[in-house]
KELOVO-311911 format. One line per field, with one value per residue (C-alpha): residue number from 1; x, y, z. Coordinates in Angstrom, 3 decimals, m for minus. Layout:
N
pos [NUM, ...]
east [X, ...]
north [Y, ...]
up [Z, ...]
This chain:
231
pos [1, 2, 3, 4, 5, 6, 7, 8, 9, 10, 11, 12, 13, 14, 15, 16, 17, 18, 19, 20, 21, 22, 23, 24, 25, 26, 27, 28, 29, 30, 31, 32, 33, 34, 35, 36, 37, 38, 39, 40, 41, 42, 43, 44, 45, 46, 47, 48, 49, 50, 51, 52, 53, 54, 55, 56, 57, 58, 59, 60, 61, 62, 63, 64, 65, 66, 67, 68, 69, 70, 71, 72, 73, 74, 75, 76, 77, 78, 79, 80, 81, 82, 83, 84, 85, 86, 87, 88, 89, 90, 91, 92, 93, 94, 95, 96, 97, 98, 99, 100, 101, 102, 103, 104, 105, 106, 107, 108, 109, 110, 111, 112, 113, 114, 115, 116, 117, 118, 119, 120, 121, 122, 123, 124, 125, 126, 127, 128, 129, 130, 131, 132, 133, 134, 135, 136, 137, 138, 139, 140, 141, 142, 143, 144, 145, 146, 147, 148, 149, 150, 151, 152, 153, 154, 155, 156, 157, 158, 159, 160, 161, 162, 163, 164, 165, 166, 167, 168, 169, 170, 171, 172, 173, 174, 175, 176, 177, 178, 179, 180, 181, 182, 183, 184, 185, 186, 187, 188, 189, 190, 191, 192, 193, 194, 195, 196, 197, 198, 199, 200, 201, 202, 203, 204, 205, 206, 207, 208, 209, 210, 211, 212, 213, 214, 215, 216, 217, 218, 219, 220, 221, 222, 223, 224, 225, 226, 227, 228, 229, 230, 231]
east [9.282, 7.217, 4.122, 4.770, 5.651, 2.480, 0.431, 2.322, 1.568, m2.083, m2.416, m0.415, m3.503, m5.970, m4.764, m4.257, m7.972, m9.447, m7.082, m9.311, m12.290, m12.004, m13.088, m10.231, m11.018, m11.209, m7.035, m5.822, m2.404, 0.042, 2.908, 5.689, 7.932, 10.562, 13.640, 12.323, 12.554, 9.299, 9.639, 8.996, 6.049, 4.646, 5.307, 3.271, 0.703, 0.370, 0.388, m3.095, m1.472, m3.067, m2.233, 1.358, 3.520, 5.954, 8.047, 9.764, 7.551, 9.662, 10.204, 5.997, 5.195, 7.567, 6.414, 2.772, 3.259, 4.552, 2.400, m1.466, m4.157, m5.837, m3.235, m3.594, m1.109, m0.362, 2.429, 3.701, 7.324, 8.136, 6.703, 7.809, 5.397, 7.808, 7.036, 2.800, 2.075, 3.742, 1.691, m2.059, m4.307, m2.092, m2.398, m5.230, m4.334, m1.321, m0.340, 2.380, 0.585, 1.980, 1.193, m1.329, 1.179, 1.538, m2.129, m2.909, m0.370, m2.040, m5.227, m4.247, m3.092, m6.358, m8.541, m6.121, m6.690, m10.106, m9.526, m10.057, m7.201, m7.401, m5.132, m3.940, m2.113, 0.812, 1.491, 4.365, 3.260, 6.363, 7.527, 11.151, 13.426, 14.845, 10.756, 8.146, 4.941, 2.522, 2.108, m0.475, m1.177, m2.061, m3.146, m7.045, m6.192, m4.250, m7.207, m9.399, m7.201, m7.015, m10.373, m11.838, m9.675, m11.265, m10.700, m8.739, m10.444, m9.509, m9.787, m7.976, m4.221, m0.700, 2.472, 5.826, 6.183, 10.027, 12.373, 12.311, 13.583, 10.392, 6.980, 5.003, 6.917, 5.209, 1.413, 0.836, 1.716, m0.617, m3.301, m2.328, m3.325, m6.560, m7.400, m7.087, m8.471, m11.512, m11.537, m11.016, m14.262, m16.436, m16.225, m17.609, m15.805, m16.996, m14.823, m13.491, m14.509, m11.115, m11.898, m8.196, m5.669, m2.222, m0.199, 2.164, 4.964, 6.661, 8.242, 5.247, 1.704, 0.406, 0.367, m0.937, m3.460, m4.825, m4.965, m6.799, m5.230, m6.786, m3.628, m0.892, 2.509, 4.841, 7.875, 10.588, 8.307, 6.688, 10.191, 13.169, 15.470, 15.642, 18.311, 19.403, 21.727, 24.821, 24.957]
north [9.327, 7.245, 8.051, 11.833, 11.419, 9.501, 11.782, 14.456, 12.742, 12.182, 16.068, 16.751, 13.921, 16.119, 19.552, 17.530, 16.019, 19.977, 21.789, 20.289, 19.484, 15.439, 13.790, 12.545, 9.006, 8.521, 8.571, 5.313, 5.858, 2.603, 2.467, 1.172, m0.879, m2.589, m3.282, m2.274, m4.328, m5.838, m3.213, m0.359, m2.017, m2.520, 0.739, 2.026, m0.718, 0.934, 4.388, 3.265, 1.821, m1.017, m1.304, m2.068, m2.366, m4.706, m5.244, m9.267, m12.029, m13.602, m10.469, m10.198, m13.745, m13.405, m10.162, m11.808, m14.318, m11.826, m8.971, m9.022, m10.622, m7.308, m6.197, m5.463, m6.348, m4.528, m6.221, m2.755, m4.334, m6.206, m9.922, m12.986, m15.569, m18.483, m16.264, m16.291, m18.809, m17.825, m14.652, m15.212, m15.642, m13.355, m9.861, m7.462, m6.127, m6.900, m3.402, m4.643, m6.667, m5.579, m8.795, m11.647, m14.365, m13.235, m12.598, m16.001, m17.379, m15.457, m17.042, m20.258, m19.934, m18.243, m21.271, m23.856, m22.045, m21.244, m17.324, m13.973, m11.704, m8.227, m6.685, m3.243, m3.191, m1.249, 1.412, 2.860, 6.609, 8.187, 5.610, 4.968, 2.025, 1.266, 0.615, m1.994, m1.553, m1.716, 1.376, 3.819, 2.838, m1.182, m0.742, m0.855, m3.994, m5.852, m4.873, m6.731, m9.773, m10.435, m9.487, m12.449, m14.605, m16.686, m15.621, m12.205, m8.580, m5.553, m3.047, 0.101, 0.934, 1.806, 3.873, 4.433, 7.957, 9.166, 10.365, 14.455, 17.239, 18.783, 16.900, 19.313, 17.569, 14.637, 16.208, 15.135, 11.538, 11.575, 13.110, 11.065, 8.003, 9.477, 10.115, 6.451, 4.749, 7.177, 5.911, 2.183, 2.933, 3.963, 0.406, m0.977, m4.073, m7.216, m7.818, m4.111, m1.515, 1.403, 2.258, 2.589, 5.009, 3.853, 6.824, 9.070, 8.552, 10.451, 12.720, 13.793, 11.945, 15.488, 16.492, 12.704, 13.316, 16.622, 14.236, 11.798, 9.191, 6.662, 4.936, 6.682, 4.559, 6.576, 4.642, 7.839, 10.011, 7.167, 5.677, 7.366, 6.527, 2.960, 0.867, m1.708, m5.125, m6.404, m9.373]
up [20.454, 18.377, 20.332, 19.153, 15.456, 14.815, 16.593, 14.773, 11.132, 12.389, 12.805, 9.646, 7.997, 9.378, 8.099, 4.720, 4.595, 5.733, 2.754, 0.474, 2.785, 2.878, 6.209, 7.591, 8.072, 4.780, 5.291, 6.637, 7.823, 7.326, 9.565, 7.279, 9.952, 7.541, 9.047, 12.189, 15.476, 17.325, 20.492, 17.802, 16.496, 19.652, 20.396, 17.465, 18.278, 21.957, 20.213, 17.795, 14.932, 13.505, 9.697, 9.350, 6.080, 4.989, 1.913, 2.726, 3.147, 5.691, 8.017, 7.854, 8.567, 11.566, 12.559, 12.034, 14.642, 17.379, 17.062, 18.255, 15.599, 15.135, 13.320, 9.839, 7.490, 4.187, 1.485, 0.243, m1.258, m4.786, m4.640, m6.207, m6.824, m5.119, m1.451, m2.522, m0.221, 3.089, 2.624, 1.767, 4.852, 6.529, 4.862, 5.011, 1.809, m1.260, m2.758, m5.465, m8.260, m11.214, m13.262, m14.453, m13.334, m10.254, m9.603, m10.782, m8.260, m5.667, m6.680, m6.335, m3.326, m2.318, m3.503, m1.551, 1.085, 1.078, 1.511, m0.626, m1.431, m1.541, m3.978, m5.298, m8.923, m8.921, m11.577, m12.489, m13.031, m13.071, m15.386, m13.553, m15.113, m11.366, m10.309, m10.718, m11.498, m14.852, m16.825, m16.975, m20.341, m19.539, m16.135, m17.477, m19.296, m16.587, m14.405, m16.475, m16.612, m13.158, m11.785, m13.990, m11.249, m8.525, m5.258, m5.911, m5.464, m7.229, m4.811, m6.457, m7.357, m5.801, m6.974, m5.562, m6.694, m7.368, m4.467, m4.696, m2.462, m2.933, m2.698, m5.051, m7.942, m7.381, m7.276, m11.236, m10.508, m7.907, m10.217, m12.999, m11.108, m9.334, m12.996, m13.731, m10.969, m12.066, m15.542, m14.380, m11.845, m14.452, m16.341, m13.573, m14.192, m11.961, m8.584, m8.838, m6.700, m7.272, m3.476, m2.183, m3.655, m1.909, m2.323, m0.983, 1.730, 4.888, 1.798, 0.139, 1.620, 2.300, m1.287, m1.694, 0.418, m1.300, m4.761, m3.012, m1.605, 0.933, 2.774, 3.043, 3.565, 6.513, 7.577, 8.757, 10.122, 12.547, 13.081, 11.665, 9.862, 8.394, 9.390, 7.580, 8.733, 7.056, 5.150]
């Protein structure tokens, strides 16, 4: 089954990227696997899959020991800077800084260890109470503020765009933040290159896509539905 969906969301990528004539490995596909038991993974690992995205340190750094080291590993949930250091050297790529003190705990765990983080900021585009994220308005600014960090690169921006029935009512957050990582570009601020648009997810990453976004975060349509334990 999992074999099919992703070669099913791969072919819905491609019709995406040719809509509004994008080559289609500009589209990285991240197989969200929270909650999700090894044999699935390695399922989706036999299938192609190589990025994979968590949202708990702990279920990453244990999936990170099990799965194969070409895996690449994407921190897509909420982080707290007490779980920083169980995570750098381990991730490709942090999508959920949405502050200086956490970037700055990131960095220090980057210069103990001798490494470079990748990071996205998060932005809250949709501006939800029940989300995290920066706002439009200070994303330039917090930008800024961490790129002037040792050992941490900007690389672009993330949002969790709102749960809707229908995915065309979340195409203006998607532009919205386009628009900004555009804006951010052109002040071609050191350590910041506003390459990687992480948008969109198994609801609405087609209408992502057609805005621009470069990862796309599927987690139902590789897997089904999540599952989650008691206690």
């Amino acid at each position: 089954m999992i074999q099919e969906n992703i070669k099913a969301v791969q072919k819905n990528i491609e019709d995406a990227c040719t809509r509004v004539s994008r080559p289609k490995e500009e589209v990285t596909l991240i197989a969200v696997s929270k909650t999700k038991p090894l044999e699935m993974l390695k399922e989706a690992y036999a299938a192609g899959c190589r990025d994979f995205g968590e949202n708990k340190v702990q279920e990453l750094a244990d999936k990170y020991e099990a799965m194969p080291k070409d895996v690449r590993w994407h921190m897509i949930g909420h982080l707290q800077r007490n779980k920083v250091k169980y995570l750098v050297g381990k991730v490709c790529l942090i999508h959920s800084v949405d502050s200086v003190r956490l970037a700055e705990e990131i960095s220090k765990e980057a210069m103990k260890k001798g490494v470079s983080v990748n990071i996205l900021v998060e932005v809250n585009v949709a501006e939800e109470e029940s989300k995290f994220g920066t706002t439009c308005a200070e994303t330039a600014d917090l930008v800024k503020k961490i790129a002037s960090l040792p050992g941490i690169f900007v690389k672009g921006l993330m949002t969790i765009a709102p749960y809707v029935e229908k995915s065309e009512e979340n195409r203006q957050h998607f532009v919205n933040l386009r628009k900004l990582s555009v804006d951010i570009k052109k002040q071609n601020i050191d350590n910041v290159s506003m390459d990687i648009l992480s948008m969109g997810m198994s609801g609405d990453y087609l209408v992502a896509i057609e805005e621009g976004a470069t990862y796309v975060r599927v987690g139902t349509g590789i897997f089904g539905e999540r599952t989650y334990s008691i206690g």
